[in-house]
C-alpha positions in Angstrom: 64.8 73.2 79.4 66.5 73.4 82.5 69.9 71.8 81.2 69.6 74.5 78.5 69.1 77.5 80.7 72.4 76.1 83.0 74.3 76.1 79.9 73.0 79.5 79.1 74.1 80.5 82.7 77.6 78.6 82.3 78.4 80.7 79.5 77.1 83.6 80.5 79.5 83.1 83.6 82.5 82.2 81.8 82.3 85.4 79.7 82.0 87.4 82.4 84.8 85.8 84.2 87.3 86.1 80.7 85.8 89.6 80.2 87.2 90.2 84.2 90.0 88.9 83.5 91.1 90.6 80.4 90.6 94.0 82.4 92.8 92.9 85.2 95.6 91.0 82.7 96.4 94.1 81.4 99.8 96.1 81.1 98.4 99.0 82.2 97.1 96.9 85.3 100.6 95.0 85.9 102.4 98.8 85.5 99.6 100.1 88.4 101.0 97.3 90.7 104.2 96.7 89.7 105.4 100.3 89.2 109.6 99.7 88.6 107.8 98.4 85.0 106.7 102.1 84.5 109.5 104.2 85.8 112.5 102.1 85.4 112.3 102.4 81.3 111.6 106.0 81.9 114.8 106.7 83.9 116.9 109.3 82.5 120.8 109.8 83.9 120.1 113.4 85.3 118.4 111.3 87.9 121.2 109.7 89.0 123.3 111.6 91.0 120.0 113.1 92.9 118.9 109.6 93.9 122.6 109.0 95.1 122.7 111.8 97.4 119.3 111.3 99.1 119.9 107.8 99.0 123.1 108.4 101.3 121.6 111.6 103.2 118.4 109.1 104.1 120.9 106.2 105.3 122.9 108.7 107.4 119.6 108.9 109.7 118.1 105.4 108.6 121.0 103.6 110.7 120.9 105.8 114.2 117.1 105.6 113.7 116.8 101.7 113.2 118.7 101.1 115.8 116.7 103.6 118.5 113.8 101.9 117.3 114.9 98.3 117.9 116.2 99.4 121.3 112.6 101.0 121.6 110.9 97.6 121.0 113.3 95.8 123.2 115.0 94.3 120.2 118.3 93.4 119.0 119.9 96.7 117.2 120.7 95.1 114.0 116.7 94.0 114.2 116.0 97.7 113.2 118.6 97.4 110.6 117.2 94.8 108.9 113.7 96.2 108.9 115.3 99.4 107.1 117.4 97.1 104.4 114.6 94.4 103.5 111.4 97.0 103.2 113.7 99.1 101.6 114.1 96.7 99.0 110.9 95.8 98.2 109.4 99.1 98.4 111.9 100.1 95.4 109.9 97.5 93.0 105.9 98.1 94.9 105.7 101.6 95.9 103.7 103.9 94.2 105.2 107.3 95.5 109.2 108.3 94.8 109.1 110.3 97.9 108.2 107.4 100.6 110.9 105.9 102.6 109.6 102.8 104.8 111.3 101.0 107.8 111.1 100.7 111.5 109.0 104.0 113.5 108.7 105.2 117.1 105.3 104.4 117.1 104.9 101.0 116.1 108.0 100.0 117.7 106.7 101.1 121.0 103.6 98.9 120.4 105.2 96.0 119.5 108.0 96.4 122.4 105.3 94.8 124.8 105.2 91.4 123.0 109.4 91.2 123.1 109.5 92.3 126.9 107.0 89.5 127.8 108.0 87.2 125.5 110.7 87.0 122.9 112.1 88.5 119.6 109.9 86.2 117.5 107.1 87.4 118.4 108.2 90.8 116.9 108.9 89.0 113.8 105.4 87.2 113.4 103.6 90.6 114.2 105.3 92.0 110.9 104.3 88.8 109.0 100.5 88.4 109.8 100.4 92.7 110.1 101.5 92.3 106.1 99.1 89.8 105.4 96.7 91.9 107.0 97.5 95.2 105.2 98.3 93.5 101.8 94.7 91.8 101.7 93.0 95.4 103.0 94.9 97.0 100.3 93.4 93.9 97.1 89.8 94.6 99.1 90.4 98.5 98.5 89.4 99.0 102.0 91.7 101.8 102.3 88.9 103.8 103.0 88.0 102.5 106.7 91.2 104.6 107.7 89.5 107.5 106.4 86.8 107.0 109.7 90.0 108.2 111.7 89.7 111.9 112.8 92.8 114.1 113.0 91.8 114.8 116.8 92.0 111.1 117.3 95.5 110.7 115.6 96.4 113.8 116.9 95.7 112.6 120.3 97.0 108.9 120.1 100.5 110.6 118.6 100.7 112.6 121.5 100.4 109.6 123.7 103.0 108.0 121.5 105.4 110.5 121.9 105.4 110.9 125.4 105.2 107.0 126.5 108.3 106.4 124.1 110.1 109.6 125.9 109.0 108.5 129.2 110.9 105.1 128.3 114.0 106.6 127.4 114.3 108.3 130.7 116.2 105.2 132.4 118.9 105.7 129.7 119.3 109.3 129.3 120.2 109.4 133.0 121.8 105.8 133.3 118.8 105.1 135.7 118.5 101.6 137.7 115.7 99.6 137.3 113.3 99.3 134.2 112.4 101.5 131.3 108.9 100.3 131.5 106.1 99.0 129.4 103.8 101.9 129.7 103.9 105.5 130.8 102.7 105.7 134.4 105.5 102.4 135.1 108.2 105.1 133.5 107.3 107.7 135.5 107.1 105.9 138.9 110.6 104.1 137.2 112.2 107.5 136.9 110.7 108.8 140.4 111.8 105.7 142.3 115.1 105.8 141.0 116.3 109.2 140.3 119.0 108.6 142.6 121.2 106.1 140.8 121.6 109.1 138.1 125.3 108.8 136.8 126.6 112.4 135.9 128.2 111.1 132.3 125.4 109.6 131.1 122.9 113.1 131.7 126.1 115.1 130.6 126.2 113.0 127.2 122.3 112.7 126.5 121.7 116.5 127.3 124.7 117.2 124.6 123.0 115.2 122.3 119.5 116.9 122.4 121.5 120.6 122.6 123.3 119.7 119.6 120.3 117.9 117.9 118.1 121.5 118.0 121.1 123.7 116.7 122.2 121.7 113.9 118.1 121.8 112.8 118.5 125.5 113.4 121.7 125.5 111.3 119.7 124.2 108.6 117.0 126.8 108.1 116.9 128.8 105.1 119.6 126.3 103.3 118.8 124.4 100.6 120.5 121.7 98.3 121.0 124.3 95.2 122.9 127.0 97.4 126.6 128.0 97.4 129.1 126.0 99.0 128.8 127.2 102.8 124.9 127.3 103.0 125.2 124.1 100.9 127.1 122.4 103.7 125.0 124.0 106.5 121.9 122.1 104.9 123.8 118.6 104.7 125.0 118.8 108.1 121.8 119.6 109.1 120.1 116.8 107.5 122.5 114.5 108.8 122.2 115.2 112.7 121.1 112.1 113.7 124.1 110.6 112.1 126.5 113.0 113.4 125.3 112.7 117.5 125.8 109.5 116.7 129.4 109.5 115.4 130.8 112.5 117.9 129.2 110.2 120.8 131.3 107.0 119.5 134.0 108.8 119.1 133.6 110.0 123.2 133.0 106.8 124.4 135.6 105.6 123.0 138.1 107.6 123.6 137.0 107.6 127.4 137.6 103.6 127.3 140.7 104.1 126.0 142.0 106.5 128.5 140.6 105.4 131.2 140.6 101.7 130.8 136.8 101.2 131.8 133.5 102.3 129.9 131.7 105.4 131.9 128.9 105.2 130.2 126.5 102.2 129.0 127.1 101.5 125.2 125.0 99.4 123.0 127.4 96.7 122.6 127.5 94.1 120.1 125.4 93.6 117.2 124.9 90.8 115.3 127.3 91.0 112.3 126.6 90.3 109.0 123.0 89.6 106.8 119.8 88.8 108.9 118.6 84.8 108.2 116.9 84.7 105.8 113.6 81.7 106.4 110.3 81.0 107.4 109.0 83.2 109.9 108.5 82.0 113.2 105.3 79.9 113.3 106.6 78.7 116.7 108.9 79.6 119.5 110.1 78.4 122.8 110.3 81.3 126.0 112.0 80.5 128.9 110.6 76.3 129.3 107.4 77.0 127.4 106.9 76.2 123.6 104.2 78.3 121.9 102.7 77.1 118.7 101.2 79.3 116.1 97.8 79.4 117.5 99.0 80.1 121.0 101.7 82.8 119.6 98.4 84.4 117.7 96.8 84.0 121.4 99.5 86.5 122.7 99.6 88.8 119.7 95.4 89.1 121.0 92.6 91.4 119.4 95.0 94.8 120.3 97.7 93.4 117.6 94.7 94.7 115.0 95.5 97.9 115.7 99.6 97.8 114.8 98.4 97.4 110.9 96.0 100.3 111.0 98.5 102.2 112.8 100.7 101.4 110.0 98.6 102.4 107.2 97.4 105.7 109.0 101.3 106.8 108.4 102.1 105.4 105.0 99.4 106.8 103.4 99.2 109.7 105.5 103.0 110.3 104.6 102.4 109.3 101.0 99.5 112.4 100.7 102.0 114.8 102.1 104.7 113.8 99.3 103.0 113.1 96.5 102.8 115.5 93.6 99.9 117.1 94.0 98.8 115.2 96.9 97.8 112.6 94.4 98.7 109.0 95.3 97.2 105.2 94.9 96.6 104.6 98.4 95.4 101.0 97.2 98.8 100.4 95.6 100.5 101.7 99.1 98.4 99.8 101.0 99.9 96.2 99.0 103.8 97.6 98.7 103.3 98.3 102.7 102.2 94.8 103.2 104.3 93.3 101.1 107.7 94.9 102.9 106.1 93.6 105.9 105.6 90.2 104.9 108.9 89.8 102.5 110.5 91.6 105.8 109.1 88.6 108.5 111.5 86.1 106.0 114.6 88.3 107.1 114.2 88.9 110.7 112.7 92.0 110.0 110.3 94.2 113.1 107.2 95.6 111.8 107.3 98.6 108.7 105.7 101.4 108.0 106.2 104.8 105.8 108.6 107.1 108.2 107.7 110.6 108.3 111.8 111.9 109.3 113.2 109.9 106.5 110.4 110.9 103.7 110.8 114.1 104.5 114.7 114.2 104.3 114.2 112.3 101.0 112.2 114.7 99.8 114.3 117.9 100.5 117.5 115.6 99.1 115.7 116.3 95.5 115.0 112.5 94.9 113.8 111.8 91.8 112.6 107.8 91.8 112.3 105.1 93.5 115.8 104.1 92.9 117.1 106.6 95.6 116.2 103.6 98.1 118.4 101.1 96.2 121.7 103.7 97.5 119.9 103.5 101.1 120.0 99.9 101.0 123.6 99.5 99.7 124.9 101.6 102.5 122.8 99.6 105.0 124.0 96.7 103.9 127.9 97.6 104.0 126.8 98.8 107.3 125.6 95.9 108.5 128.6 93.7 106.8 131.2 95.8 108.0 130.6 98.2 110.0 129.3 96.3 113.1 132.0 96.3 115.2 132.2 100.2 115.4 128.8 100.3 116.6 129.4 98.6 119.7 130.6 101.9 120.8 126.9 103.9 120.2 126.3 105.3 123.7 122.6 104.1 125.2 122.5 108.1 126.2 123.3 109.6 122.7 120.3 107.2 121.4 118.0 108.2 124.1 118.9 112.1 123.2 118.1 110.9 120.1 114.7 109.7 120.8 113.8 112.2 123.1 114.1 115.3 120.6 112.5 113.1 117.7 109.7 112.5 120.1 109.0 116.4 121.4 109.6 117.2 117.7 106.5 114.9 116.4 103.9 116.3 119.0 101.5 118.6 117.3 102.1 121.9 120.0 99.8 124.1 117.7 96.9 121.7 117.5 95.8 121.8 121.4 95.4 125.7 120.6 93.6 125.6 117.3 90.9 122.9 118.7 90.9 124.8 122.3 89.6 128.2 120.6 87.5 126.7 117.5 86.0 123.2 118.6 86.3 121.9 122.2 84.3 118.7 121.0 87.3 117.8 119.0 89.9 119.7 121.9 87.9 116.6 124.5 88.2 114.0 122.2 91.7 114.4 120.9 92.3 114.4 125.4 90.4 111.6 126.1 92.4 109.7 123.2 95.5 110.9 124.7 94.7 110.2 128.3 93.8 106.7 127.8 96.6 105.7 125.6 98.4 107.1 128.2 97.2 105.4 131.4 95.7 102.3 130.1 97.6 101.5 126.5 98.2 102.9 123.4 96.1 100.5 121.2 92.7 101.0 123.6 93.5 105.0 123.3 92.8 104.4 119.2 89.9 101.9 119.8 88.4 104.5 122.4 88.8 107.8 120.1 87.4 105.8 117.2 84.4 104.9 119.3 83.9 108.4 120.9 83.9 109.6 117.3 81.3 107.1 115.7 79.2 107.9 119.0 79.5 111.3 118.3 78.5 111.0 114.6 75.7 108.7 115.6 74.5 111.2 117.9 74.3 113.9 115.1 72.4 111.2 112.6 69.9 111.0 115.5 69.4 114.6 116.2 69.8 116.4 113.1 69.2 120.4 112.9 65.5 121.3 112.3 65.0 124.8 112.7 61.6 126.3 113.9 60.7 129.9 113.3 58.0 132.1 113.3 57.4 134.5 110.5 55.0 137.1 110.4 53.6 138.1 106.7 50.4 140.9 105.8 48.1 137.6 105.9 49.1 136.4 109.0 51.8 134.2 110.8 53.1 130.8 109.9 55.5 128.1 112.2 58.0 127.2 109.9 59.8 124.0 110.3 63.0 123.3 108.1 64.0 119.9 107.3 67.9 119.0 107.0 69.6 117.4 103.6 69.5 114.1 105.7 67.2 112.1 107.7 67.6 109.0 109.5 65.5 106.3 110.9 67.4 107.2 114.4 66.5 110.9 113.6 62.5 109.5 113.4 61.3 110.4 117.6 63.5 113.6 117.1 61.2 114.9 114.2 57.7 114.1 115.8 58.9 115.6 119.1 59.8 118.5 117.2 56.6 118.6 114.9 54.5 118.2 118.6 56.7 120.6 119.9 55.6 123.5 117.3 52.2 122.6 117.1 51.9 123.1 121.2 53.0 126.2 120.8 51.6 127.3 117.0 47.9 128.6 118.8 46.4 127.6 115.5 48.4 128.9 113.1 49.4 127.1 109.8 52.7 124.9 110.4 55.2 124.5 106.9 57.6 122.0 107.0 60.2 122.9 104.1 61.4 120.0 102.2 63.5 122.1 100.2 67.2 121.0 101.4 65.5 117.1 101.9 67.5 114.9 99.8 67.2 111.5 101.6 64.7 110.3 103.9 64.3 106.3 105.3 61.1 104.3 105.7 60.9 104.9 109.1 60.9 108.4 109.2 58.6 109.1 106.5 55.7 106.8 108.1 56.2 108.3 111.6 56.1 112.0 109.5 52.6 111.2 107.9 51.4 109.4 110.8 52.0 112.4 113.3 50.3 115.0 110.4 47.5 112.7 110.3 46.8 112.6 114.0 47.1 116.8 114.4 45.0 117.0 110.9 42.1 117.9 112.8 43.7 120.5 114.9 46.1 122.1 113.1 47.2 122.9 109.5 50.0 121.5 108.5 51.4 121.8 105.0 54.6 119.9 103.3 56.4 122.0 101.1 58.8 121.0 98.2 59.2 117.9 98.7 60.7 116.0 95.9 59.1 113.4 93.3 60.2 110.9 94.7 59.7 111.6 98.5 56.5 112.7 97.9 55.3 109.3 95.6 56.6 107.6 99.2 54.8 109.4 101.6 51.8 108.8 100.0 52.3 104.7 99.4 52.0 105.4 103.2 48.9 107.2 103.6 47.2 108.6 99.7 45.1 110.8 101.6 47.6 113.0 101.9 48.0 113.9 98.9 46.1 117.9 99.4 49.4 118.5 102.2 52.0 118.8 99.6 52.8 122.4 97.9 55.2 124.3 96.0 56.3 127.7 96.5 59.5 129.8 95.9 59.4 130.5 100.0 57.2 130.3 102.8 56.4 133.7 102.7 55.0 132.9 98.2 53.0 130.2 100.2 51.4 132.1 102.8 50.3 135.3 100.9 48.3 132.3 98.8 46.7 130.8 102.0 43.0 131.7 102.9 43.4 134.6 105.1 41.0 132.8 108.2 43.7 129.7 107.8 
């Protein structure tokens, strides 16, 4: 009998498991996840020429950008290049929205800068590999939704932080200061303080150009779009392309000054590493200075805090991705796995860790691209770039990038958001600080971990003391305490209710206490036995009536205590139920 009920199991299993499968081995299923199958056959060659110009528009900012952001993570320039050309790549086959352009950001850069200082480049380079593993397998888990826990006070906040530690740390090269840029802000600061006397005059001169020039040329581009005449038509591409062009027009200075006056006035970027990154395993191991570090040590190094460069990471691409999308609609499950994958098909081509990039989404966006295939012309151009072009980038000045940085920075902090929590909800205004201050002054990855935890505490603390309101109403046949229950009720929320209950019957003087069950929806174990056990002790002294309470709330309170039973009514109000009270209750 028992062979034959484990046979009946066994198949009972394996149907299941060929049913499962059917569902998943599906082309609707391999279209969901592999989404060139679905728009690639669909293409039409209207398309083209849009995708070609955002393509090219996105690239003109992809390259200054990449760069800044390896020089923010204390990498290699062409690092940052080959974060842009490899995620690029694969996003054009896994991602799920046309819009979203993926590479190298301010704020992950900044976090993973910390591991290159200390260590080396490699380290950068195994943070994107086990960061993709990590986002990939959230995203086949559809655990998206853990990201939802984030407030926008607590991103709002930890931003902020961002913003400034990564403009504090471009301080040493906007005014060709001595000494370090530093690892956090406070060390910038006291960096910039220390020595502000080794200023160089060119090097302020060229970074405060830069940022002038950066905030007319976005002025120049209001109003313009891609479908006006000619002049507003080129007022809207030059616009677009101001990263590109600071860029260029400091090149072209910096040369020109080396040619004319035999020496280089201000510090350039120098060479970059020609040519296609390496392509191979990632770094399992790695030697610094005399000491060799094996995976598990690496890992060691990387810590607990290195959690919190994935999350970041996911936070913007999907965050970006809901912006973009048409109709706000997206598959944040499908972002979640072409995110990871960039970062771990990245990690075999030198690549720094990936995520969706707000700047170049939103220039894709405004370019009028139409697919996916826009990133395939942003590739291209990266990769004649980084084939060719290399050479002429030894020339980028360190002060046009840290102009650069600067502007993108004070452009990404949310000004009007301090205002709108300051006058509407100064428990959000605190929080959003006390994020901001700690990823300030201790790090940026305990700022997140502390808003998070200020924000579940503060949730926790509204579970356990839920709004009951207490009033007294005064009808024809006399006065009743009325005490109203919320939708929810915790076990945490238990001592809260029978202090409240005591509360109204020390002060009811013998008049009938209602507690309205109408809004109750859920109610725990916990809470229901400490409710009947409290009515049960003031029984004697006090009348106390439950009113509308559900079915099935009221077949559980009386599985506690079936004596009950005579405390549960129904009325339309309190008021129905007291005109039908006894008048000497």
């Amino acid at each position: 009998m028992t062979v034959l009920n484990q046979d009946a199991v066994n198949k009972a299993t394996l149907r299941k498991t060929r049913q499962c499968l059917q569902k998943t081995c599906t082309v609707e299923t391999l279209k969901k996840r592999i989404p060139i199958i679905d728009w690639l056959p669909k293409y039409k060659t209207e398309y083209f020429i849009q995708d070609v110009i955002a393509g090219i528009t996105v690239a003109l900012t992809a390259i200054p950008q990449g760069i800044a952001y390896a020089v923010i993570a204390g990498l290699p320039p062409e690092y940052g290049l080959y974060a842009s050309l490899t995620a690029g790549l694969v996003y054009v086959f896994f991602g799920s929205c046309h819009n979203v352009t993926v590479g190298p950001t301010a704020i992950v850069a900044t976090m993973t800068g910390k591991y290159v200082a200390d260590y080396s480049a490699d380290f950068a380079v195994l943070t994107a590999f086990l960061s993709g593993i990590f986002i990939f397998v959230m995203g086949i888990l559809n655990l998206g939704f853990l990201v939802e826990f984030i407030s926008m006070p607590v991103i709002s906040g930890f931003t902020t932080a961002a913003a400034l530690q990564i403009a504090a740390s471009q301080l040493k090269a906007y005014f060709g200061l001595n000494g370090t840029s530093g690892s956090y802000f406070l060390e910038s600061i006291q960096n910039f303080v220390t020595h502000i006397n080794s200023a160089k005059l060119w090097e302020a001169v060229l970074s405060s150009a830069t940022v002038i020039m950066l905030v007319l040329l976005k002025k120049m581009g209001h109003g313009c779009k891609r479908t006006d005449g000619f002049v507003k038509q080129m007022r809207w591409f030059l616009s677009l392309s101001r990263n590109a062009i600071v860029v260029i027009i400091g090149m072209i200075i910096a040369y020109i000054l080396k040619v004319t006056l035999h020496t280089e006035p201000v510090l350039l970027i120098g060479d970059i590493g020609s040519g296609l990154p390496k392509f191979g395993v990632p770094p399992f191991s790695t030697v610094v200075g005399n000491q060799t570090y094996n995976f598990r040590e690496m890992v060691e190094v990387l810590g607990v805090q290195s959690a919190v460069i994935p999350v970041i990471a996911i936070l913007e691409t999907i965050a970006i991705a809901k912006a973009f999308a048409v109709g706000g609609r997206i598959d944040a499950t499908q972002e979640m796995i072409a995110v990871g994958l960039c970062n771990i098909f990245g990690s075999f081509g030198q690549s720094m860790p990936i995520t969706g990039s707000f700047t170049r989404t939103a220039l894709n966006h405004v370019s009028g691209v139409k697919t996916p295939a826009g990133g395939l012309t942003n590739v291209l151009i990266l990769f004649v770039a980084l084939t060719s072009l290399t050479s002429a980038f030894y020339y980028i000045p360190k002060a046009s990038l840290a102009g650069l940085i600067i502007t993108a920075m004070f452009f990404m902090i949310d000004y009007e958001m301090f205002g709108r929590l300051w006058r509407n909800g100064m428990k959000d205004f605190v929080l959003m600080l006390v994020t901001m201050l700690i990823s300030l002054f201790v790090g940026l990855e305990y700022g997140i971990i502390a808003g998070i935890v200020l924000e579940a505490l503060s949730l926790l603390y509204y579970v356990a003391r839920p709004s009951l309101e207490v009033n007294r109403m005064q009808y024809e046949k006399g006065d009743v305490m009325v005490l109203t229950l919320c939708e929810n009720m915790s076990y945490c929320a238990a001592e809260h209710l029978r202090k409240k209950i005591m509360d109204t019957s020390a002060i009811s003087n013998n008049i009938p206490i209602i507690i309205d069950g109408t809004s109750l929806r859920r109610v725990d174990y916990t809470v229901t036995y400490n409710l009947m056990s409290i009515i049960k002790d003031l029984d004697e002294t006090h009348h106390i009536l439950l009113m509308n309470f559900s079915v099935e709330l009221k077949k559980l309170c009386l599985n506690i205590d079936l004596g009950l039973e005579s405390k549960f009514v129904y009325a339309a109000s309190p008021k129905e139920l007291t005109e039908a009270l006894p008048k000497e209750v």
